[in-house]
PyMOL commands that place a pseudoatom at each C-alpha (Angstrom):
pseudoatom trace, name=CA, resn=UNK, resi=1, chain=A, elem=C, hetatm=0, pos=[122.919, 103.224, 97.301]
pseudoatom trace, name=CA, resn=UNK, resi=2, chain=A, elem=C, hetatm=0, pos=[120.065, 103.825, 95.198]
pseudoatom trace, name=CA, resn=UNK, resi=3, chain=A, elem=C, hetatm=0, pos=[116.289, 103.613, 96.551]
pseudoatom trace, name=CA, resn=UNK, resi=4, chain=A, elem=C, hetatm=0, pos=[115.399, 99.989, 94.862]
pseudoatom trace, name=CA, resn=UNK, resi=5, chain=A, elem=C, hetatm=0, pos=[118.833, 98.876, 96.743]
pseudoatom trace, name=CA, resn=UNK, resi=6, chain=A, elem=C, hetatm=0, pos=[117.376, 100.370, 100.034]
pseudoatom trace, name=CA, resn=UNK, resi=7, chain=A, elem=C, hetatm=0, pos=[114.326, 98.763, 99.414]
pseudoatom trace, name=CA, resn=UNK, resi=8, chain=A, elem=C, hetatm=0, pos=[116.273, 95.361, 98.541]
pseudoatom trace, name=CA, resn=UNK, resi=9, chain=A, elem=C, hetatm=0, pos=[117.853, 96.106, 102.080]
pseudoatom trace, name=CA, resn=UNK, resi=10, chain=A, elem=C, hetatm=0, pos=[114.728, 96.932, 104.137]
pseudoatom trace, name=CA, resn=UNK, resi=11, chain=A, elem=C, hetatm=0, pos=[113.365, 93.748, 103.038]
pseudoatom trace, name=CA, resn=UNK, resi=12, chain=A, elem=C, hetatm=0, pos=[116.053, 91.691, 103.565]
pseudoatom trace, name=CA, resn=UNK, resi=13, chain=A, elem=C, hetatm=0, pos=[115.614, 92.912, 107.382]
pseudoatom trace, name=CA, resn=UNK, resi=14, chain=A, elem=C, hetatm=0, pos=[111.827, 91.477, 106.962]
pseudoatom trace, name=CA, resn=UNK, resi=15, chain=A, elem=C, hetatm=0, pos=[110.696, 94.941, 108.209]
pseudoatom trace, name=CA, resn=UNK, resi=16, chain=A, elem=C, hetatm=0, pos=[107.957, 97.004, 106.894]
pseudoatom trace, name=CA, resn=UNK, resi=17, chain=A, elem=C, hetatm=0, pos=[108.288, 100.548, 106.131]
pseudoatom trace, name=CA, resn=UNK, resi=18, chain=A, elem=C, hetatm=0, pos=[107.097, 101.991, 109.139]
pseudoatom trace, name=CA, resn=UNK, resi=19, chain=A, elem=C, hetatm=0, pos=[109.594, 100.174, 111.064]
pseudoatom trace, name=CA, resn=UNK, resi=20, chain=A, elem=C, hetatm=0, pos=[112.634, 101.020, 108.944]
pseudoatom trace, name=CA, resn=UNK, resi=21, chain=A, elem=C, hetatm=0, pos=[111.844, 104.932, 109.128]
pseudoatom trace, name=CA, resn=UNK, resi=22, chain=A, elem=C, hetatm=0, pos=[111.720, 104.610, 112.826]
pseudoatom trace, name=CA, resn=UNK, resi=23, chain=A, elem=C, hetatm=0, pos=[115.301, 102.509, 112.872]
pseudoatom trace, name=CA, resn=UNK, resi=24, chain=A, elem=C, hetatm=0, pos=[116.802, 104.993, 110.250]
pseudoatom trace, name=CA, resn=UNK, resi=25, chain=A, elem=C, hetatm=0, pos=[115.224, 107.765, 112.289]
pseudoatom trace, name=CA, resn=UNK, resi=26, chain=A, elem=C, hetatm=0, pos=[113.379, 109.240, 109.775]
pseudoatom trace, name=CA, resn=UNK, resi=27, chain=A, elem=C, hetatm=0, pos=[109.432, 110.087, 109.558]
pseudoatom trace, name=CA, resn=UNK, resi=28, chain=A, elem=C, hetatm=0, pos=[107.453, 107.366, 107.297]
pseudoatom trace, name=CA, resn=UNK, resi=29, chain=A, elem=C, hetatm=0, pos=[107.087, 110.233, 104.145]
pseudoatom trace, name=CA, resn=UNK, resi=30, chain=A, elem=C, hetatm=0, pos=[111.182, 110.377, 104.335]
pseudoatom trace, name=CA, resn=UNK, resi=31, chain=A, elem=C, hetatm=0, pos=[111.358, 107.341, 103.616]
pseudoatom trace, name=CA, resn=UNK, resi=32, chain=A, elem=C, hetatm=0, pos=[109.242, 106.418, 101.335]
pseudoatom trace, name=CA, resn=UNK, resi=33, chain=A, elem=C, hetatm=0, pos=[110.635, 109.213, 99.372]
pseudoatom trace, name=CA, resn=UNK, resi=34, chain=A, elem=C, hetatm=0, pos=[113.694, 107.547, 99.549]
pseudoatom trace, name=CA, resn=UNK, resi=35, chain=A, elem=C, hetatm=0, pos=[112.752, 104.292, 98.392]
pseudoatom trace, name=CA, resn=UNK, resi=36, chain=A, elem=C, hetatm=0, pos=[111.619, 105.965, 95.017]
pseudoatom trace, name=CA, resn=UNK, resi=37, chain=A, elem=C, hetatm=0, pos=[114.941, 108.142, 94.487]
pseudoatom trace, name=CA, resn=UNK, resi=38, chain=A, elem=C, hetatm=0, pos=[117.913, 107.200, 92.135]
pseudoatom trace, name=CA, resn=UNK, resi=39, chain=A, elem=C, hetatm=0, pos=[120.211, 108.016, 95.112]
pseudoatom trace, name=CA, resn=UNK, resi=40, chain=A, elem=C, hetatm=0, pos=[120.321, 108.004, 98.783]
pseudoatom trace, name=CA, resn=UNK, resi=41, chain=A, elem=C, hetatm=0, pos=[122.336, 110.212, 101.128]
pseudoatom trace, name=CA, resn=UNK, resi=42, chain=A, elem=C, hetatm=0, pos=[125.495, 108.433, 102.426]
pseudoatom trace, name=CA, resn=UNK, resi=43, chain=A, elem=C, hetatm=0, pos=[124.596, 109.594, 105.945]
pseudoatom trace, name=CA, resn=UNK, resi=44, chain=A, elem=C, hetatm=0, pos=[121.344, 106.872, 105.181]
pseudoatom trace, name=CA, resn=UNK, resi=45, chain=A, elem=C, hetatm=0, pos=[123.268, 103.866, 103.517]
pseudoatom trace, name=CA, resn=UNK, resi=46, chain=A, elem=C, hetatm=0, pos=[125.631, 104.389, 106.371]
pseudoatom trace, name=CA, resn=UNK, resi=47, chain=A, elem=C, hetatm=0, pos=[122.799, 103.508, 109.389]
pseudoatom trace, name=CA, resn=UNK, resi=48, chain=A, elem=C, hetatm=0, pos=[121.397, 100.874, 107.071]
pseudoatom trace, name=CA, resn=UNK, resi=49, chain=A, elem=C, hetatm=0, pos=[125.387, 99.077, 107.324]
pseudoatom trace, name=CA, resn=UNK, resi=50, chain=A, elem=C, hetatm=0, pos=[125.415, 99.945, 111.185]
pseudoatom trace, name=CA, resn=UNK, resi=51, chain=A, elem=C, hetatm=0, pos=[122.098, 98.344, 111.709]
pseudoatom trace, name=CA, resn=UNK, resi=52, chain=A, elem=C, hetatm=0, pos=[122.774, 95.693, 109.949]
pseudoatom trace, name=CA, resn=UNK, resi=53, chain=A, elem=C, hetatm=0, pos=[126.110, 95.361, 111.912]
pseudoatom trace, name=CA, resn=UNK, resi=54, chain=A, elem=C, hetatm=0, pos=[124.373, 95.487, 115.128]
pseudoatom trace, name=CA, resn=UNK, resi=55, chain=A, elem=C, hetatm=0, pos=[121.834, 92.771, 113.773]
pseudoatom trace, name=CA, resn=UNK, resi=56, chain=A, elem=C, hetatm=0, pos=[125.181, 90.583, 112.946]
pseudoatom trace, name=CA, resn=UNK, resi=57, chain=A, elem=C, hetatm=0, pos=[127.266, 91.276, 115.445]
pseudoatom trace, name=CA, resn=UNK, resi=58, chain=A, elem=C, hetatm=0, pos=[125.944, 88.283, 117.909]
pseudoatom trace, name=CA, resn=UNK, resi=59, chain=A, elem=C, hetatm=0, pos=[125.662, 85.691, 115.466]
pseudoatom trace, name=CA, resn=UNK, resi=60, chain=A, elem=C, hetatm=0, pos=[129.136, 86.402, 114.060]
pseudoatom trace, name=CA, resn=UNK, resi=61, chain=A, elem=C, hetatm=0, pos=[130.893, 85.745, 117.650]
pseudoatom trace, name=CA, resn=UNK, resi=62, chain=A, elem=C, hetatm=0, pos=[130.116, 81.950, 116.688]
pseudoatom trace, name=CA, resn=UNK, resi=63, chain=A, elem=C, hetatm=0, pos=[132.073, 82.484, 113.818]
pseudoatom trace, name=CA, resn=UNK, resi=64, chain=A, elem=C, hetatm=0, pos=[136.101, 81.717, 113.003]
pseudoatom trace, name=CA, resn=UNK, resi=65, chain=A, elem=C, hetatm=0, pos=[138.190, 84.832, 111.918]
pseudoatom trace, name=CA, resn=UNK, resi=66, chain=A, elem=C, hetatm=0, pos=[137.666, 83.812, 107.655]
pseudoatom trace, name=CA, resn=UNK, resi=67, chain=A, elem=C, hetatm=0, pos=[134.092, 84.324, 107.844]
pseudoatom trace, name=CA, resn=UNK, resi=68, chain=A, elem=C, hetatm=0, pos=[133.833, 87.121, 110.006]
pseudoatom trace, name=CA, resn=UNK, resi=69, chain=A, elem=C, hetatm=0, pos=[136.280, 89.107, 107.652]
pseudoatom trace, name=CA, resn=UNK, resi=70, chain=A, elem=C, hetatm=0, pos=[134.034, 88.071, 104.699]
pseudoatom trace, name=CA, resn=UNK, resi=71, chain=A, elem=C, hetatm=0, pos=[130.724, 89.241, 106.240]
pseudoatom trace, name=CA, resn=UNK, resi=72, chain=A, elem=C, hetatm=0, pos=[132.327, 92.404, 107.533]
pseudoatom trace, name=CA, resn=UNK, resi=73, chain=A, elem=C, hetatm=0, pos=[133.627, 92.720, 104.083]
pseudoatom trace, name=CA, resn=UNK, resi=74, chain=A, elem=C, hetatm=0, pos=[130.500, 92.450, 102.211]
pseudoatom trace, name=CA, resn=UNK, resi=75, chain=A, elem=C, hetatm=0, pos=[129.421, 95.724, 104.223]
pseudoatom trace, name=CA, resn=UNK, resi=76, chain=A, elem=C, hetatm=0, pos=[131.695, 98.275, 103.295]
pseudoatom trace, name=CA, resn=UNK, resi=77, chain=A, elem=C, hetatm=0, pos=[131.980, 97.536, 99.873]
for i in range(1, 77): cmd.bond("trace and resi %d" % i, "trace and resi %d" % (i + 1))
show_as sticks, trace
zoom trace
């Protein structure tokens, strides 16, 4: 993951800066630091698919098996 994709990711969540560092656990200068670098640490692009998971998770129970396996796909690619 590279920093535009985090960014790409971060606003895909509609959340601000602020509010990602504090998901990702990270103080604001972190990430911002990461948003500008060619290449993330996997340990970060890893919490960004688990939050996003957790985020899913209820809205996918209303789904049938096919497109549950295709969202969950899309994630660990």
């Amino acid at each position: 993951m590279t920093g535009y994709e985090l960014r790409l990711w971060r606003k895909g969540m509609t959340w601000d800066q602020e509010r990602a560092a504090e998901e990702l656990g990270k103080c604001l200068r972190t990430y911002k630091a990461y948003e500008k670098s060619p290449a993330i640490d996997r340990v970060v692009e890893l919490a960004t698919r688990s939050l996003t998971l957790s985020i899913l998770l209820p809205a996918l129970s209303e789904k049938n098996s096919a497109e549950i396996c295709r969202v969950l796909g899309t994630l660990v690619d």
